[in-house]
Phi, psi and omega in degrees: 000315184314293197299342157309274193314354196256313190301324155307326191272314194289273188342306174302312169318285170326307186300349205256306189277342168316268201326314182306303153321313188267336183277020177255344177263034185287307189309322177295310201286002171276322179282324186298351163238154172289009184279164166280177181316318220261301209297315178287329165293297161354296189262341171278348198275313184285287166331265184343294195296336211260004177265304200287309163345301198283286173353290182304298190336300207277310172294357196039064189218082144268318183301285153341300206254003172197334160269329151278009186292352155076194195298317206269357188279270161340299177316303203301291170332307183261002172258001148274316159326299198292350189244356160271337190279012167260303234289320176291303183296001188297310171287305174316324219254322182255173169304096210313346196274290185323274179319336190288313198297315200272358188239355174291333175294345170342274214285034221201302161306308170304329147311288184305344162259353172274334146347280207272307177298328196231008221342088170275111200309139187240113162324154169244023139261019167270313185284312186297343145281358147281325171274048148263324191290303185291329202276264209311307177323334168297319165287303181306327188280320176328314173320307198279019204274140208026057177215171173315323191288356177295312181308322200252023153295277209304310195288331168281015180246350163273330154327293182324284188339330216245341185264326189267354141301335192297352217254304186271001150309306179308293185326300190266356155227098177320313189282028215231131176298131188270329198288321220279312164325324175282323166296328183277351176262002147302319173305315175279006184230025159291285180321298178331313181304318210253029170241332175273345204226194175227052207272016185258348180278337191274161181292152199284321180301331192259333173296311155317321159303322208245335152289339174262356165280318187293320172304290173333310172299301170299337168282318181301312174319299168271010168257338167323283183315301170288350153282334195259357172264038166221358181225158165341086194314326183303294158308337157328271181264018147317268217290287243273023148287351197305306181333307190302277214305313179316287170336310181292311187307336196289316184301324189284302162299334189297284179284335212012067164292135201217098198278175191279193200277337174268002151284331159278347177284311209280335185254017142270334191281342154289311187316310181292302141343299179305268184332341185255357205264334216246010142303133193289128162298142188314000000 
């Protein structure tokens, strides 16, 4: 029985850091092609919804996961929309280092809105790592103040925002399903792609990219989601900082993207927040 629970555990581990992994390359592949935002959300929007689809399928939760998803289920789904229709133009307009860092602060926000909305009581070395956390996103964006690169700041500190409320719906209604919601706020910003965007104009080689992007997404999406009913929430979102320090480096071999000195102050200065906010007390 133990080396079952050790083994459910090792397992859980794995599935956290898969997810950690794959979500660190959104940046490449949004930069890596020449379709625009609107494009990319499209086909990744498409892919995605039609993996996580198959998925439920396989699993026989289909029903569970779009027809029961209930109120909070719908939230999740349009505050998740509202927060990829930053997060892709987010990599066009900034750096992947920039966006990666500011986005690292989500569960370090969330707190501080699950605080104040549902008022879930918080230690105060949980609030003392949210104004730590904001004060470096206050630095990183400082960097980008009259440049181009601001605007895609300002949309990856609304993406936090919108993923650290998606963290306290979940708080407050635990049963609320994860594949059918994820699928679906892709599902809603199809019409948007195809009014705003062209995504039918893109090249068929970048249309393949964006489908092993939309794959990639749905496997992090569930292996995230199957990792985290097996470990802690604290190690949870521990291993899932892996993303951050990644993201850049990946941007850097790619791109050679190389960030600047306030993105590197402002984004230890989240890390740490973070890492210290998702430690356990003695």
């Amino acid at each position: 029985m133990k080396k079952a629970l050790q083994s459910d555990y090792y397992l859980g581990v794995l599935f956290v850091m898969i997810a950690a992994v794959t979500y660190s390359t959104a940046g490449l592949f949004t930069k890596g092609v020449e379709a625009g935002s609107w494009e990319v959300i499209f086909w990744r929007g498409v892919f995605a919804a039609a993996f996580t689809t198959i998925w439920t399928l396989q699993r026989g939760t289909l029903r569970q996961n779009f027809v029961g998803i209930g109120r909070s289920g719908w939230a999740v789904a349009v505050v998740g929309a509202l927060g990829t229709a930053a997060f892709i133009p987010a990599f066009k307009l900034s750096t992947i280092a920039n966006v990666s860092l500011i986005y690292a602060a989500a569960p370090t926000i969330a707190v501080l809105l699950a605080w104040f909305v549902i008022r879930e009581s918080a230690p105060a070395r949980m609030l003392v790592g949210c104004a730590c956390a904001l004060l470096g996103v206050g630095i990183i964006v400082s960097g980008s103040v009259g440049q181009v690169s601001l605007g895609g700041d300002l949309l990856a500190l609304w993406m936090t925002v919108a993923m650290a409320s998606i963290m306290v719906i979940y708080r407050k209604f635990p049963n609320t399903p994860g594949a059918g919601p994820s699928a679906l706020q892709s599902l809603l910003l199809l019409p948007a792609a195809l009014v705003f965007g062209d995504p039918f104009d893109v090249d068929s080689g970048e249309i393949f990219v964006l489908a092993a992007f939309g794959l990639l997404f749905a496997i992090a999406s569930v292996t995230l989601a199957e990792g985290a009913k097996r470990i802690p929430s604290g190690q949870t979102a521990l291993l899932s900082t892996l993303e951050t320090p990644l993201a850049p480096i990946l941007a850097f071999a790619v791109f050679a993207e190389l960030p600047t000195v306030t993105t590197v102050l402002g984004g230890a200065i989240v890390l740490f927040a973070v890492l210290n906010s998702t430690r356990k007390d003695r």
